[in-house]
N, C-alpha and C positions, 0 to 999 in steps of 0.2 A: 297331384303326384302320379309319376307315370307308373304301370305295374310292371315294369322291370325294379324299380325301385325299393329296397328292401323295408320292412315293416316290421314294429316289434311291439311286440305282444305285451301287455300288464298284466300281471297275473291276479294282483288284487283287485282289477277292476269289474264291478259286477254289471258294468251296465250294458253290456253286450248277452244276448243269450248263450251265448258260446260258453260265455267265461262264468257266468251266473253261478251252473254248480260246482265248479271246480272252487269260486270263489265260498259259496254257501260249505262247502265241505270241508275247505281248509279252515275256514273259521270255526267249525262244528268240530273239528280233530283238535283245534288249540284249544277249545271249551272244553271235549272231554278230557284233553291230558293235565288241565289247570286244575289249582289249588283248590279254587270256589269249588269247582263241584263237587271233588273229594272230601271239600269240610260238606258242602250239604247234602253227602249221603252218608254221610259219619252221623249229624243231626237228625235226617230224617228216621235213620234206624234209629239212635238214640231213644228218641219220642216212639215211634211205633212200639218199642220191646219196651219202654217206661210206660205206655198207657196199658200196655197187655197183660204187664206184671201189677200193673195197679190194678188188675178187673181181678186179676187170680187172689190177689192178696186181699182182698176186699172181700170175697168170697169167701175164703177159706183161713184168717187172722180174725181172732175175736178183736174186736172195737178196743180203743184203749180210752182213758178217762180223757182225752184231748180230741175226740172223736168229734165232736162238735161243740164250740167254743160261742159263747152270748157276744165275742169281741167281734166274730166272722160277722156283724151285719150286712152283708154286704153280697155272700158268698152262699149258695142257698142250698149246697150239701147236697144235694142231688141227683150231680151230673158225675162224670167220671173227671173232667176236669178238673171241677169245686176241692176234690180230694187231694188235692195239691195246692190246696192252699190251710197253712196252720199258722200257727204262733203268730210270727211277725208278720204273715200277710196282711193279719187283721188291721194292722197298724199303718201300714203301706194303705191299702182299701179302705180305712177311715179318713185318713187323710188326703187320699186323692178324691172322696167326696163332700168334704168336709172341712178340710183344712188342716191350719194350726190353730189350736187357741192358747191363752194367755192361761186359762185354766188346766188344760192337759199339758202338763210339762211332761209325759210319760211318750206324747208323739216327738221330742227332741231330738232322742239320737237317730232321729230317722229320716237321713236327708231326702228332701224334693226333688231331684233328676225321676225317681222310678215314678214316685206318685205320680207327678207331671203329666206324664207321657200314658198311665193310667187315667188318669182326667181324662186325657186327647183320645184314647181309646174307647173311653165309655163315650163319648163324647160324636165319634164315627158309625156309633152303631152296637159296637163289639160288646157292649158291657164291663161294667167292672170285674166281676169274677173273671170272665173270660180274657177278658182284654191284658191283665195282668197275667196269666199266662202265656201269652202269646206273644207277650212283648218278652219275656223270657228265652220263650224258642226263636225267637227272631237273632233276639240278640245272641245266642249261643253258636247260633252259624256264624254271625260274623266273626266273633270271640275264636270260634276253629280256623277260622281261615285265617285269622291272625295270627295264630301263633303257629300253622303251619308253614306261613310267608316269613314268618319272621323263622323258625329254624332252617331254612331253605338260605335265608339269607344269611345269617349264624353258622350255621354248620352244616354245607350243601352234604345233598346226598338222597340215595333213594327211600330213609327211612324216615326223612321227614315227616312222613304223615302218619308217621305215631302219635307225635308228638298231640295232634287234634283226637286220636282214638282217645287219648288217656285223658287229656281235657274233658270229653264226652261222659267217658267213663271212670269220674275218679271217685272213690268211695263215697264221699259227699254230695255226687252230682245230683241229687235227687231237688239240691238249692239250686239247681244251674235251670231244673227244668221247672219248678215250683214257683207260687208269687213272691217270692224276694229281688232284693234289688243286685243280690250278688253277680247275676249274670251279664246284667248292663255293666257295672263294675268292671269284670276282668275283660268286656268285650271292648269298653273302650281304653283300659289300661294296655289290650294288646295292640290294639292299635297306636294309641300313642309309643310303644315304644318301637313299633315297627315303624313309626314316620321318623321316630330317633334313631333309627339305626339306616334310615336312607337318607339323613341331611335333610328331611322337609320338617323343620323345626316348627314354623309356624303351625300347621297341623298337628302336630304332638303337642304344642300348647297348647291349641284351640281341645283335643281329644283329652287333653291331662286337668283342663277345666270344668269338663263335664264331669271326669272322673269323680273331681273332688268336690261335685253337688250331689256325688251318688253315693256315696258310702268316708265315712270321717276317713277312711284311711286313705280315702284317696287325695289328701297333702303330700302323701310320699313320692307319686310320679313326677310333680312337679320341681324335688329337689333332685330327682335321678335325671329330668334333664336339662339343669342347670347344670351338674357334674358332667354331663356329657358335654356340652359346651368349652364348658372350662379346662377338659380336656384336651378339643379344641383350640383354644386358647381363641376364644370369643368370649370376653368377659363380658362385655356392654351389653351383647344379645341373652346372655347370661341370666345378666342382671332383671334386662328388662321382661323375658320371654319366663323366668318363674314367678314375677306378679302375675302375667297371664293365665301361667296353669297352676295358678290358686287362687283362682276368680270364682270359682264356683266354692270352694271354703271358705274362704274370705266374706264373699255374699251371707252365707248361711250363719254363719259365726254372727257380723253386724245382725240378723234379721234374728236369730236368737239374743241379741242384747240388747234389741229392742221389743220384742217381745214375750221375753221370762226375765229379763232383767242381770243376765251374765252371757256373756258371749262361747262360753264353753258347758252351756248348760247342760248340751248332750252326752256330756262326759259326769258332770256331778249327777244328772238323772239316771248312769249306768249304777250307780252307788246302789238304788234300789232294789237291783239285782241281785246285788252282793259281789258286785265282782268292785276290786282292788289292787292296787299295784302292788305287789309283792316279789321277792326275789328270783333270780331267774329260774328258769324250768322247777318251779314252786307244784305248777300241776302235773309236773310229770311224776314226781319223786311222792306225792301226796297221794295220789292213783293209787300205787302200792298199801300205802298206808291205810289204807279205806278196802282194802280187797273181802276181807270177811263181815264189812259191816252196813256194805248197799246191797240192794236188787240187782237184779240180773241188770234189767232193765240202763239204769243209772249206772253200773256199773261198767257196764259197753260203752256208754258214750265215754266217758272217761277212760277209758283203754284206748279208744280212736284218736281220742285228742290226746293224748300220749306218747303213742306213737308218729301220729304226724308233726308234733311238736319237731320230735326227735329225727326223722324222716328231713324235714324241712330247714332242720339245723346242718344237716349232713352235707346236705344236696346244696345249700348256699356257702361251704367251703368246699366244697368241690367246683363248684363255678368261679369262687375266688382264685382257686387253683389254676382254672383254665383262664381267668380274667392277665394272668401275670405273662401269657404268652399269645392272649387275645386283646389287644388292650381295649376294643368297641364292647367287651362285656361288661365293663368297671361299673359302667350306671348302670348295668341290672346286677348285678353283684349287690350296690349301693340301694337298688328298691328292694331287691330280698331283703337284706341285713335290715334296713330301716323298718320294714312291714314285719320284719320276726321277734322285733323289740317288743310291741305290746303285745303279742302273740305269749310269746314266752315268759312276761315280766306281769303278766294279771291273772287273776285266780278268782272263782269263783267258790262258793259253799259245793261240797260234795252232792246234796241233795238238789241243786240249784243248776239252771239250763246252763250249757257249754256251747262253744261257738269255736274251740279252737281249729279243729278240723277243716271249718267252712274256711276261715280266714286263711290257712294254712291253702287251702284250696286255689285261694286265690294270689297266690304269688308263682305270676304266668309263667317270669323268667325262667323259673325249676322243670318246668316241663319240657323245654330245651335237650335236658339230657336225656332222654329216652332216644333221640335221634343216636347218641353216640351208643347204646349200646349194638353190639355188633353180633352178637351170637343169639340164633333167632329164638331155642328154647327159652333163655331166660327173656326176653320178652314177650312170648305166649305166655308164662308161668305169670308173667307181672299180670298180661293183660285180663287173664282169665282168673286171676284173684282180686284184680278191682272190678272187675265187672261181677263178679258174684258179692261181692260184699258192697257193692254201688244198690242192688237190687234190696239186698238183706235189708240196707238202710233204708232204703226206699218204701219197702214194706212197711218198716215200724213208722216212718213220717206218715203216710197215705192212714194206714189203721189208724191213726190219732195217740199213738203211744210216746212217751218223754222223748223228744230228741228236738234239738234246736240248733 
């Protein structure tokens, strides 16, 4: 090439020194203005202002009678960590050392996706106590970056990334950052329905499979993208892509009726609870009922789950609403409404652990609308009332006091 001959430049290409930083810098401006990193400085604060408030509250809340549990084997109460883990870690961290047996029907309702990955953890090094949290905050970044991707794609705009502050920060997050399996739960339900809402079907089945080895509710993704489909009007792929994403139910179910001897055994073993199917918003209206005759204590969780009951019934006709002029929202319309069913329709003893709040927690699609609010007071006022009652809460799980 002669050098009169004109030359043109790549700009993406870094193998030149010339082009090196320009290239290194443009890719470091698309890093800082993307989604990931905004969910993982949404997470890392999360975590840093959860472990700070868990030193202060440890310090200065007396112990409650759940303060350390003979079930935590596992978990050795003496880190700042270990304090985040209560109730149902125990059971998660038995099982991921341990197993199932045919004798503890009580480890049932507790599917194998979180233990699992707890094994693989203890297993690299990390330990069980530890490892179990950490698979939480792992998962909680990707869970933010999904559902910020996914309102970005839903409902463009620069308030997107609320949408992950309030995920981070929702009264109940203290389960998003503690050893439960809740967080692997919505982090892969968000992403499966962010592969549904880009046409990468196979991925949303393959992420709506895990879903449903991580938590019983998670059967419901997999009919939300079968409606989506069908929408589509792809019935075959339909058909054949919801046995996919209830592969991980479907497993657990068989491996529970071969090993207790009924395939929904983690539903008859919720019985022990005391929790029951009963008429719809049964604990919302029975709260009231109960006001003069529990603990404080007891009493708050049951206003929580009352309220989000209520909260979460609102918010999935109001998406229904936007579903009639959005028609790509029908199948999350269709997982709210499905996921608000046992929410709403089971009840528990007034003295007895509640869970509606967590489960309400975790119905991603709802998160959604915080993008559309537009006026920025009422969105400070939201955010700075779940973040102080995300902590509230978080105090009484970390001190050992009733809350589940």
């Amino acid at each position: 090439m002669s050098l009169s001959e004109p030359t043109t430049t790549i700009v993406g290409d870094a193998s030149s020194p010339d082009h090196a930083s320009i290239w290194a810098k443009t890719r470091w401006q698309s890093f800082a203005n993307s989604r990931c990193l905004s969910a993982l400085l949404i997470v890392e604060f999360r975590i840093v202002v959860g472990l700070g408030a868990a030193y202060i509250a440890l310090k200065t809340v007396p112990h409650g009678p759940f303060f350390r549990s003979d079930l935590t084997a596992y978990a050795s109460s003496s880190s700042l960590i270990d304090n985040f883990l209560r109730w149902d870690s125990a059971f998660y961290l038995t099982i991921a050392h341990v197993g199932y047996s045919p004798a503890a029907v009580a480890r049932s309702p507790f599917f194998p996706a979180y233990p699992a990955l707890i094994w693989l953890a203890a297993h690299v090094g990390l330990g069980y106590d530890t490892g179990a949290v950490v698979i939480s905050w792992i998962a909680l970044f990707f869970a933010t970056w999904a559902v910020v991707e996914l309102a970005d794609a839903l409902i463009p705009g620069p308030s997107s990334h609320r949408c992950g502050y309030l995920l981070a920060w929702a009264p109940t997050s203290v389960f998003l950052v503690a050893g439960y399996a809740d967080c692997l739960y919505v982090a892969l339900v968000a992403w499966a329905l962010l592969f549904m809402v880009r046409n990468r079907h196979f991925l949303a089945a393959a992420m709506a499979a895990l879903a449903s080895a991580s938590r019983p509710e998670g059967c419901v993704i997999g009919v939300a993208l079968a409606l989506a489909l069908v929408l589509q009007r792809q019935y075959l792929k339909a058909a054949a892509l919801v046995v996919v994403g209830e592969l991980g139910f479907l497993g657990f179910s068989a491996f529970c009726w071969v090993n207790y001897g009924s395939p929904i055994e983690y539903l008859r073993a919720q019985s022990s609870w005391g929790r029951v199917w009963t008429v719809p918003f049964y604990a919302v209206w029975s709260t009231f009922a109960h006001l003069t005759s529990l603990d404080g204590n007891a009493l708050g969780v049951l206003l929580v789950d009352a309220v989000a009951i209520v909260v979460a019934s609102l918010a999935t006709i109001y998406l229904g609403r936007l579903a009639l002029r959005q028609r790509e929202l029908w199948s999350l319309v269709a997982f709210c409404a499905l996921s608000l069913v046992p929410i709403a329709c089971t009840a528990t003893p007034p003295d007895a652990a509640q869970s509606a709040a967590r489960l309400v927690m975790c119905m991603v699609p709802l998160y959604l609308l915080v993008a559309r609010i537009r006026w920025g007071p009422v969105w400070s006022v939201l955010l700075c009332s779940s973040v102080a009652l995300a902590l509230i809460l978080q105090a009484v799980f970390n001190t050992g006091w009733w809350l589940t």
